[in-house]
ZAMARGU-4260 file (C-alpha; in steps of 0.2 Angstrom, whole numbers, plus 5000, padded with zeros to 4 digits):
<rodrens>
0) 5044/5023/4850 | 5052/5019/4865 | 5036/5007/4872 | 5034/4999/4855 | 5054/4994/4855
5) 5050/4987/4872 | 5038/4977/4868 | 5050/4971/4853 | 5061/4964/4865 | 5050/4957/4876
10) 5040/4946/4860 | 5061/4939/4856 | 5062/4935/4873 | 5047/4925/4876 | 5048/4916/4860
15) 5066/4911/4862 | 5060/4904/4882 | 5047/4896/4876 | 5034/4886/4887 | 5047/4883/4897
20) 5045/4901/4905 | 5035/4903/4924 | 5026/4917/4930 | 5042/4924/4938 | 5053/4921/4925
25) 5039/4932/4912 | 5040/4946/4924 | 5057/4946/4924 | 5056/4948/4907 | 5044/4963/4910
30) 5058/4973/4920 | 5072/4969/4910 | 5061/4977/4893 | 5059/4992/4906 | 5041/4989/4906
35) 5036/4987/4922 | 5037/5004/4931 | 5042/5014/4913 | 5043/5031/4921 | 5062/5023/4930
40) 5077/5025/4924 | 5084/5011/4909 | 5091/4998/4919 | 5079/5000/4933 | 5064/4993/4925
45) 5060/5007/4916 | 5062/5019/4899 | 5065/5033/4907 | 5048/5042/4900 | 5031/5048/4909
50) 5021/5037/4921 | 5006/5042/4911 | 5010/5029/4899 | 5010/5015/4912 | 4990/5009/4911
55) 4990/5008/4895 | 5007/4998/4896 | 4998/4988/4909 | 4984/4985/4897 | 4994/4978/4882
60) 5003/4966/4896 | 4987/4959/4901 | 4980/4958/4881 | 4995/4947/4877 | 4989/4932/4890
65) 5006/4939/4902 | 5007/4941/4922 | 5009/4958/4931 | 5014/4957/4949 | 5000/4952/4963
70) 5000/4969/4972 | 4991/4962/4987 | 5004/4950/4991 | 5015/4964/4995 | 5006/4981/4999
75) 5022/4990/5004 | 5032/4985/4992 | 5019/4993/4979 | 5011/5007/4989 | 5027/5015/4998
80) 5041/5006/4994 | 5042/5010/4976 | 5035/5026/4975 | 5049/5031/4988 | 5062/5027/4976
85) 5053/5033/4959 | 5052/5050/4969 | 5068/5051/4979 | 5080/5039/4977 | 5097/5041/4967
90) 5099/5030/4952 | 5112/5018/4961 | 5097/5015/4974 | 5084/5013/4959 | 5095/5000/4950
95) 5100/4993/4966 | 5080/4988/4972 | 5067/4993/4962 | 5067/4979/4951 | 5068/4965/4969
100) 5053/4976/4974 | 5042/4976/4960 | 5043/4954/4959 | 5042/4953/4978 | 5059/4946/4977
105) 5057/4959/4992 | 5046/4960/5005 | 5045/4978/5013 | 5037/4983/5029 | 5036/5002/5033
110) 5044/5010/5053 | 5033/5025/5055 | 5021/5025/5070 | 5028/5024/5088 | 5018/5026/5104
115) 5018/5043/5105 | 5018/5047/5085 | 5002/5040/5077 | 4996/5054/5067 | 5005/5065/5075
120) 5020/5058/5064 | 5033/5073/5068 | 5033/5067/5086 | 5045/5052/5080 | 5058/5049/5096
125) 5066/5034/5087 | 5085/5040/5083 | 5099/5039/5071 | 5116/5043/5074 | 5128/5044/5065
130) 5142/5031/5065 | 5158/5024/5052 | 5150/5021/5036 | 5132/5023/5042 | 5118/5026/5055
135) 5116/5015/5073 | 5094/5016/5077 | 5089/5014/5092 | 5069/5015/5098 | 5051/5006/5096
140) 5042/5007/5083 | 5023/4999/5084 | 5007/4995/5072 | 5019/4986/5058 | 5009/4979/5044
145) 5018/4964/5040 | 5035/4966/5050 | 5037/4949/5055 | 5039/4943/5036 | 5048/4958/5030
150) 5067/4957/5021 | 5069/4979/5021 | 5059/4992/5029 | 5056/5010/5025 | 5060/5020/5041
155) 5058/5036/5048 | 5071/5041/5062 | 5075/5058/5072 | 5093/5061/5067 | 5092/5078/5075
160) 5087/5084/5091 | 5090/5103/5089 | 5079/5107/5077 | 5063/5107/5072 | 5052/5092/5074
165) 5048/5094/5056 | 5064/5097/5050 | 5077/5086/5062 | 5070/5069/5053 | 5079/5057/5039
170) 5072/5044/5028 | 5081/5025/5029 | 5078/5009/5019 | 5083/4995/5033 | 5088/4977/5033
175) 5076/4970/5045 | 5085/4951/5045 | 5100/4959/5056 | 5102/4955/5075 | 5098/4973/5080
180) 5082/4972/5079 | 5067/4961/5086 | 5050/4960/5081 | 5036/4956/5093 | 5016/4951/5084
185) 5000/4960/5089 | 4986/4950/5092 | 4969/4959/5084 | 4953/4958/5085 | 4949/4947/5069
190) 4959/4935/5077 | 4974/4938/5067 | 4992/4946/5071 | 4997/4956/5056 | 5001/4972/5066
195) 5019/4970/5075 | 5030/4980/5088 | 5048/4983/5083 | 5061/4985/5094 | 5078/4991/5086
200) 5094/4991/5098 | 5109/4996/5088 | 5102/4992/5069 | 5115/4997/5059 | 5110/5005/5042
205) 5123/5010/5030 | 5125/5027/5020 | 5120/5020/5003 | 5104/5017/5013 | 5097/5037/5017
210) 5085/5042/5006 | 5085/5060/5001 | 5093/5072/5013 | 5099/5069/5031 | 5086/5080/5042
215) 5076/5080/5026 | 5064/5067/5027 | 5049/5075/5032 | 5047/5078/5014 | 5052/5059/5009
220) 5038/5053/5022 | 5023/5064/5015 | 5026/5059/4998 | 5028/5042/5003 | 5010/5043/5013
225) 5002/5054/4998 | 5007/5037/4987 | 5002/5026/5001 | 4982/5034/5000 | 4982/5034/4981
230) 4985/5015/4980 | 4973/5009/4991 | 4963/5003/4976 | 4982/4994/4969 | 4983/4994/4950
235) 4963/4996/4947 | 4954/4978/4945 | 4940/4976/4930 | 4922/4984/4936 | 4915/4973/4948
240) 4929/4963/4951 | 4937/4961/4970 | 4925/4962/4987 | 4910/4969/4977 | 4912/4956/4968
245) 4910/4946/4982 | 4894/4953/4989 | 4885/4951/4975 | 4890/4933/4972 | 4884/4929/4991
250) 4868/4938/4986 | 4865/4929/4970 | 4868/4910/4978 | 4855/4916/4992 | 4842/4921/4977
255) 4844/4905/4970 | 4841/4897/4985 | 4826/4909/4987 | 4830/4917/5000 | 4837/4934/4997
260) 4834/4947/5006 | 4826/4961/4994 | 4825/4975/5006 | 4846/4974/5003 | 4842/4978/4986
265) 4845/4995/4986 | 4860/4994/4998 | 4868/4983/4986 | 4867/4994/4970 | 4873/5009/4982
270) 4889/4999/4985 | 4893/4992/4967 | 4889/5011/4961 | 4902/5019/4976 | 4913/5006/4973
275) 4914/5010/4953 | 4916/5027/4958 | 4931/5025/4968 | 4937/5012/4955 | 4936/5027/4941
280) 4940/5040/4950 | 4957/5031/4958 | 4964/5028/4940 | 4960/5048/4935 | 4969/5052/4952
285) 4984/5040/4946 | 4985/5050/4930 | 4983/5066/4937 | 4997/5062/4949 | 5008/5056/4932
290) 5004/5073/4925 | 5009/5082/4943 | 4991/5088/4949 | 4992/5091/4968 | 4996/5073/4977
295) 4984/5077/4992 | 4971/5075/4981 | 4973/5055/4987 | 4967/5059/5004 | 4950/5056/4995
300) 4955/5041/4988 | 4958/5034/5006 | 4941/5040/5014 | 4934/5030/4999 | 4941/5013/5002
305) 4939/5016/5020 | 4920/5019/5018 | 4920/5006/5003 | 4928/4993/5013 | 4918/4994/5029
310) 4900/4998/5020 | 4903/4979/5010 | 4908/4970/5025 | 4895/4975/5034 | 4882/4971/5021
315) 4890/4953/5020 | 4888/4951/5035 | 4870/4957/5035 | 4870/4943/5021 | 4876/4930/5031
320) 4864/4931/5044 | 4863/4926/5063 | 4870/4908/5058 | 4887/4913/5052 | 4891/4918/5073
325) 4890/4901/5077 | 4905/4898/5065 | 4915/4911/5073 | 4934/4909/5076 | 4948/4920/5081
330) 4964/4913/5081 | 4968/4917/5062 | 4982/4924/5054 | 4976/4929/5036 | 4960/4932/5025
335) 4952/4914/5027 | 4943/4906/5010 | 4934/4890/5010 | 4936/4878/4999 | 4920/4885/4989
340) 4930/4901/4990 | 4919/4910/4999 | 4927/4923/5012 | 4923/4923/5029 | 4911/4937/5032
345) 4917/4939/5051 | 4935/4940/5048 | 4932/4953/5032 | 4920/4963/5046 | 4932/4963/5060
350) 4946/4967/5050 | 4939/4980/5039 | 4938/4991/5057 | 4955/4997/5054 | 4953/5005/5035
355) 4948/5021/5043 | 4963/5022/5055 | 4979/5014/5044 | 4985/5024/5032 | 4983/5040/5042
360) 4963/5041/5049 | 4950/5048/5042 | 4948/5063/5051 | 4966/5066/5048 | 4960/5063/5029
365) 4946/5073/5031 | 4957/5088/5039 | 4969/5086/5022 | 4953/5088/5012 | 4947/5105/5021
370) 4963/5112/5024 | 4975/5109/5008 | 4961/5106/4994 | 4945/5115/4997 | 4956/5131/5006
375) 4944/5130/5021 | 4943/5141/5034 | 4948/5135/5052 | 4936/5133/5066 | 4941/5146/5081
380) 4946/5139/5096 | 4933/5141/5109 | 4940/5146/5127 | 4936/5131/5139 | 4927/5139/5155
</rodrens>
């Protein structure tokens, strides 16, 4: 069998490097067995066979003491990025940048949302036209995750203006380090600037670059934002591991202080049992999706971590008390942990605001849910008086 050959390889290759190996070197040595993303081509980190292997690939990784990549440190990369290019990109593209993706040799941001097209992605005024060799993009794009750090982006632009809104759209991978474009931070209310605005004046992208079809990449960016939803939960951590986990341990060091509060109690088990749900039911989605059940089903992946995310954060900070204000600061940049590694319950509070808007909100979600899964009838317009 193909994964068992794999792993072969992967065994000769270790023992011949020795203790001398680092954590990048090891997972290099994951793609080039084709074991890290098995569904790609040979060549491209993969063996060319279904994605439905890929947990229990995962799982044997893990049982032999071995690295998989930290999916956090690069969301894009894992959540969009990759997914784009499993799904649509031609095998010179899959060679060229799967592999720099999947070891964050890469860092990806994603040019969606502009001013005017939030959620109402169609609307997208940013252009491309069509040059020697390529595509010149002019426009603004706004609430970048990541942008100021990012090597390519995955970009949506209007590359024609006499046709549908839907259907007059292409789908780019873009250098970002080229003087065409300029990359201005947004300061949020956790005190941080993740989010960025991006200006692009003349950013040159070449043809190798185009993803799928020119005017074609309506379809590109839905399949790229049904991925996006159903990897809000990354690779799927052990139960009870991540900001569950979390919770729990403030909870317990204020029991053993003797003063935990017990009327939390119930609210507790509530969200390690809704974060287990979404924990369980995010792998079955996974597989289901390897197995081609309807993608929109990960609409319902992102209402859980939205709800997940903001129900602990707000218990932690319940947990915290009225102290933990007088420690309030607001010029970060990132998730802050002490030196006990405890999180700061403000930061994760304030932050945690936006999970029911990125990623497509969740009345959007909630809209997918009704209208493309459960078949429900629309509401009739009431006439204003």
């Amino acid at each position: 069998m193909a994964i068992n050959h794999a792993f072969d390889r992967l065994g000769q290759w270790l023992e011949t490097l020795g203790k001398e190996s680092d954590e990048h070197q090891v997972l290099e040595m994951i793609a080039d067995s084709g074991l890290a993303m098995v569904d790609a081509a040979v060549g491209a980190g993969g063996l060319a066979i279904s994605a439905a292997h890929q947990h229990g690939v995962d799982d044997r990784i893990t049982a032999m003491g071995l690295p998989l990549p930290d999916t956090s440190r690069a969301v894009i990369n894992y959540g969009m990025a990759i997914p784009v290019l499993r799904l649509f990109g031609t095998p010179e593209q899959q060679r060229e940048l799967l592999v720099p993706l999947w070891l964050a040799d890469l860092a990806c941001c994603q040019l969606f949302s502009e001013p005017n097209a939030g959620s109402d992605l169609a609307n997208v005024q940013t252009t491309a036209k069509k040059t020697d060799g390529g595509w010149l993009i002019r426009g603004h794009k706004v609430w970048t995750s990541l942008a100021q750090n990012a090597d390519i982006a995955i970009l949506v632009a209007r590359t024609s203006k006499d046709k549908p809104r839907h259907k007059g759209l292409s789908f780019f991978f873009i250098d970002m380090k080229q003087d065409g474009i300029r990359v201005e931070p947004l300061r949020q209310i956790d005190g941080g600037a993740v989010f960025n605005e991006v200006f692009l004046e003349d950013a040159f992208v070449p043809d190798c670059r185009l993803i799928g079809e020119v005017d074609g990449g309506w379809k590109v960016a839905m399949g790229v934002l049904e991925a996006e939803r159903a990897s809000y939960e990354g690779s799927q951590p052990p139960r009870g591991s991540g900001p569950i986990s979390e919770l729990l341990d403030m909870w317990r060091q204020r029991r053993d202080n003797g003063n935990a509060p017990e009327t939390m109690r119930t609210d507790l088990i509530q969200a390690w049992i809704s974060s287990e749900v979404s924990r369980l039911s995010n792998r079955k989605l996974a597989e289901r999706i390897a197995n081609g059940c309807d993608p929109t089903e990960a609409s319902i992946s992102k209402v859980q971590f939205a709800a997940n995310a903001q129900r602990i954060s707000s218990l932690a900070l319940e947990l915290a008390g009225p102290d933990i204000l007088q420690q309030a600061a607001y010029h970060r940049t990132s998730r802050n942990v002490d030196d006990s590694g405890t999180t700061d319950p403000i930061y994760d509070y304030l932050h945690n605001r936006a999970t029911s808007i990125y990623g497509g909100t969740t009345e959007i979600q909630l809209n997918i849910i009704g209208d493309r899964l459960l078949k429900l009838p629309r509401p009739k317009k009431t006439e204003r008086a």
